[in-house]
PLY file of the C-alpha trace (Angstrom):
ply
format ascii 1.0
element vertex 202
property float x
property float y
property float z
element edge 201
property int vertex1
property int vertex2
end_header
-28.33 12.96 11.43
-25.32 10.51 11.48
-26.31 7.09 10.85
-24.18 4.74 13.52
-22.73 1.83 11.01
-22.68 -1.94 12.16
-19.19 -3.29 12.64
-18.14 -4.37 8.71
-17.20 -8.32 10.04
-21.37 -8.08 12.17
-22.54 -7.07 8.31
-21.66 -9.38 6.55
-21.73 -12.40 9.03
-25.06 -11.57 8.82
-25.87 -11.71 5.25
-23.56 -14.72 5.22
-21.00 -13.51 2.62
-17.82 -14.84 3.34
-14.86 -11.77 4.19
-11.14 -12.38 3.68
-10.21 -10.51 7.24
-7.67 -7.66 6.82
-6.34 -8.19 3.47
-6.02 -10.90 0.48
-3.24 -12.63 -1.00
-4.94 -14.28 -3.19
-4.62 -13.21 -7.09
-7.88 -14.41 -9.54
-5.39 -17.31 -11.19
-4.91 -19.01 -7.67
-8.96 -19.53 -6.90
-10.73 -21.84 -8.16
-12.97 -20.85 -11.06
-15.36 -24.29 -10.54
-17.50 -23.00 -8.75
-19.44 -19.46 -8.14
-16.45 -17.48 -5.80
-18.08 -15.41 -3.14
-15.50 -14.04 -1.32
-15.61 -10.57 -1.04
-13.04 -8.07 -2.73
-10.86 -6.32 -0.05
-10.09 -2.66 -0.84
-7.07 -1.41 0.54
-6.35 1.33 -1.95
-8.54 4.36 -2.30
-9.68 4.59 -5.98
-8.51 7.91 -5.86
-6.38 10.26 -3.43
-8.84 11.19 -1.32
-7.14 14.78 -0.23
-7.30 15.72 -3.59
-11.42 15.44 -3.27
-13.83 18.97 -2.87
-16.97 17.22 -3.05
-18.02 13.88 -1.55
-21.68 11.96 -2.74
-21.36 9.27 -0.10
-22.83 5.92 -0.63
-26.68 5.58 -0.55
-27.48 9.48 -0.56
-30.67 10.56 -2.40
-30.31 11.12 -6.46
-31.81 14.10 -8.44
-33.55 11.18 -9.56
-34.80 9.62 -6.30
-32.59 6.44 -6.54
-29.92 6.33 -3.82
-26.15 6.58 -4.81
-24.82 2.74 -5.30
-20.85 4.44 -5.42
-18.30 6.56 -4.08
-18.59 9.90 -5.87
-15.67 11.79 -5.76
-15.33 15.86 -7.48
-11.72 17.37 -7.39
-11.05 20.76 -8.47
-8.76 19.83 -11.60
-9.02 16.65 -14.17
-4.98 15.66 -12.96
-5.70 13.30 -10.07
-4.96 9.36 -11.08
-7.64 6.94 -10.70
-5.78 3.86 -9.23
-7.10 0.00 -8.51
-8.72 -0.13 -4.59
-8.18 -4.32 -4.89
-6.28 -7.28 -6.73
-8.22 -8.66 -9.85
-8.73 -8.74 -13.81
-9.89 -5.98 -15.84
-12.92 -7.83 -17.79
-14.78 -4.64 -19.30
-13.89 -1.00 -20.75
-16.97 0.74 -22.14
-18.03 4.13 -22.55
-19.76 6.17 -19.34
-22.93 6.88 -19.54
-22.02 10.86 -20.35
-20.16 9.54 -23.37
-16.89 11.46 -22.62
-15.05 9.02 -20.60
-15.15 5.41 -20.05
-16.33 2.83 -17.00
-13.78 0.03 -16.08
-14.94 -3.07 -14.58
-12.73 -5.74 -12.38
-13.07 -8.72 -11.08
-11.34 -10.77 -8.19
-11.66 -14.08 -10.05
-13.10 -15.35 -13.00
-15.70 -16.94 -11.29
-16.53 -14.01 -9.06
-19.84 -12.92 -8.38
-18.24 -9.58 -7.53
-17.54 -6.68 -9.52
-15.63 -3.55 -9.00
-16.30 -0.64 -11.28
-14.25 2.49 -11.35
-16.75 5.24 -13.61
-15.48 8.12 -15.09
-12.33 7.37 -15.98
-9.99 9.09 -18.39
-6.87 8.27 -20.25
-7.34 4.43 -19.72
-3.94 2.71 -18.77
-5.25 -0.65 -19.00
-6.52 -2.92 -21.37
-9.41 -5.76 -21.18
-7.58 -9.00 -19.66
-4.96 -7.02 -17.45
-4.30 -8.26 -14.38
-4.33 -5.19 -11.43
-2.98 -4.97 -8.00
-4.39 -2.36 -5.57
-2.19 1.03 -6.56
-2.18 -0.41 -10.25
-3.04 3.30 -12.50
-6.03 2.97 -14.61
-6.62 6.26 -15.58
-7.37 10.20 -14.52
-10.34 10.84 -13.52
-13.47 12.16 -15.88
-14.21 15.62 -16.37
-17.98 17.65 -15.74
-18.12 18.96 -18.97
-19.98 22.01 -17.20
-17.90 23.15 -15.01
-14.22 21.40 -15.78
-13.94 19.78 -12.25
-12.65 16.41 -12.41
-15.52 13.35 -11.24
-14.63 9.48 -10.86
-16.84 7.03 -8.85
-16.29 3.48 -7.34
-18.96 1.04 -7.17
-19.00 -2.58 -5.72
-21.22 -4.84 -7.40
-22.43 -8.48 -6.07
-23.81 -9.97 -9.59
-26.46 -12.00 -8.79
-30.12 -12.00 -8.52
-30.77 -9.18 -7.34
-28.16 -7.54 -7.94
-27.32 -4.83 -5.50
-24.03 -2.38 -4.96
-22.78 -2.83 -1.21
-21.14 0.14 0.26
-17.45 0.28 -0.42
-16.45 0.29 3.57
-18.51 -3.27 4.08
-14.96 -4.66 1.81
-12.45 -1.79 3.24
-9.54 -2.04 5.18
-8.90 0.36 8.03
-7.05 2.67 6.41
-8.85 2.41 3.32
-11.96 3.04 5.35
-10.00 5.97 7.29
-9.16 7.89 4.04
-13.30 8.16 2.87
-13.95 8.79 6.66
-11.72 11.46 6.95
-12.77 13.07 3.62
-16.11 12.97 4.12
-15.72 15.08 7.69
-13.76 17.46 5.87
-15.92 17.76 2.95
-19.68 17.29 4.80
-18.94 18.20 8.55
-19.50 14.28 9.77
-17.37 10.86 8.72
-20.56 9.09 7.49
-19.99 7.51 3.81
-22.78 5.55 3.97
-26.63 5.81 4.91
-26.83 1.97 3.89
-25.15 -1.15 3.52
-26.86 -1.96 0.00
-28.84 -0.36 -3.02
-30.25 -1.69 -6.07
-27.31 -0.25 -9.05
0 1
1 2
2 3
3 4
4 5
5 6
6 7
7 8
8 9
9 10
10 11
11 12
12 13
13 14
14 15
15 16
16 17
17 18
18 19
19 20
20 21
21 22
22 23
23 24
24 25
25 26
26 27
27 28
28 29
29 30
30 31
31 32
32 33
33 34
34 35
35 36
36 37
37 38
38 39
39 40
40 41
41 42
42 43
43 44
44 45
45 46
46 47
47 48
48 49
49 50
50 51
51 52
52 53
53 54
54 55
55 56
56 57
57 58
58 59
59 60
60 61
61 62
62 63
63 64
64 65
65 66
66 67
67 68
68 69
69 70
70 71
71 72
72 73
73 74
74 75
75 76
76 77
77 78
78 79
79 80
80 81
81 82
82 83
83 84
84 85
85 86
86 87
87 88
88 89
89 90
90 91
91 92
92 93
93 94
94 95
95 96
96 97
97 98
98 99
99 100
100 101
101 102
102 103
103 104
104 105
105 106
106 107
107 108
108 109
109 110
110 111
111 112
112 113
113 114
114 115
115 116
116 117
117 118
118 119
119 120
120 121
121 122
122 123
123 124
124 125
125 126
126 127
127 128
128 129
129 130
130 131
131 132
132 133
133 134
134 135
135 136
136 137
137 138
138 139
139 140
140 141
141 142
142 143
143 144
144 145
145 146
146 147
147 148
148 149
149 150
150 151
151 152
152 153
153 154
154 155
155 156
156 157
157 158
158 159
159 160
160 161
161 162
162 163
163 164
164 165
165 166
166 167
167 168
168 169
169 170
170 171
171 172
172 173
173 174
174 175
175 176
176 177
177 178
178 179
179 180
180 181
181 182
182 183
183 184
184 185
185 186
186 187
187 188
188 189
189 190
190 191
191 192
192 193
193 194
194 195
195 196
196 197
197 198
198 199
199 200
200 201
């Protein structure tokens, strides 16, 4: 069943978190850090090329483990596609992933942002902690399933408060960053859902 999705700017007026519209021009030195910044990231870049995907987990689908998906998972048939930057911000964080092979890296807008933007499974790293990144800005390749050699990266939006909870990636998309998932995700699954809901507890 395809799940109709609320028009993004409906959303989030009605959790009351602030939106930037289209696009942002604002980089994470020009905001004020005084205060908590809620403004939500804009992505206008999809974290990876999204032709290049052969499998798509779309946000909020069911786990092996009965939690729901908080990210864009992405397979693609080879380990060669970049992993790029889907918004403007500071790398804060570079740690291992959780399968110990390749490594998550986290953004933020601002430094006072209660938002961040993680990019999982992520080889090669082309950044270091403190960088600043524009959308398009190369952070990596993406991972590799050590099973079957396919290549695996995931993008996750995080609001970091409590509770915390992942939003799906199109609530803070552009139109044709929104367009590229769509369009996957009819190729891939037969329908242009990429979510089943707006949030999920990460």
């Amino acid at each position: 069943m395809r799940i109709a999705l609320a028009p993004v700017g409906f959303l989030l007026a009605t959790l009351g978190i602030a939106c930037s519209g289209g696009g942002s021009s604002s980089s994470p030195s020009s905001r004020t850090t005084s205060n908590p910044d809620e403004m939500q990231p804009v992505l206008s870049v999809p974290n990876v090329a999204t032709d290049q995907a052969i499998t798509f987990f779309i946000f909020g689908a069911k786990l092996p483990s009965n939690l729901q998906n908080p990210t864009y998972e992405i397979e693609t048939a080879d380990v060669t596609p970049l992993v790029s930057a889907s918004s403007p911000g500071k790398v804060i964080d570079i740690y291992p992933s959780s399968n110990g092979v390749d490594k998550t890296i986290v953004t933020k807008p601002s430094d006072a942002s209660i938002w961040s933007i993680i990019y999982d499974h992520v080889s090669n790293p082309r950044v270091i902690v403190g960088q600043a990144v524009t959308p398009g800005t190369v952070l990596g390749t993406v991972g590799v399933l050590t099973y079957n050699n396919r290549g695996r990266t995931e993008l996750q939006i995080n609001r970091d408060q409590t509770p915390k909870f992942a939003y799906c990636p199109q609530t803070s998309g552009t139109t044709a960053f929104n367009s590229a998932y769509t369009t996957a995700a009819q190729r891939i699954n037969g329908n242009g859902t990429v979510c089943t809901a707006l949030t999920v507890t990460p």
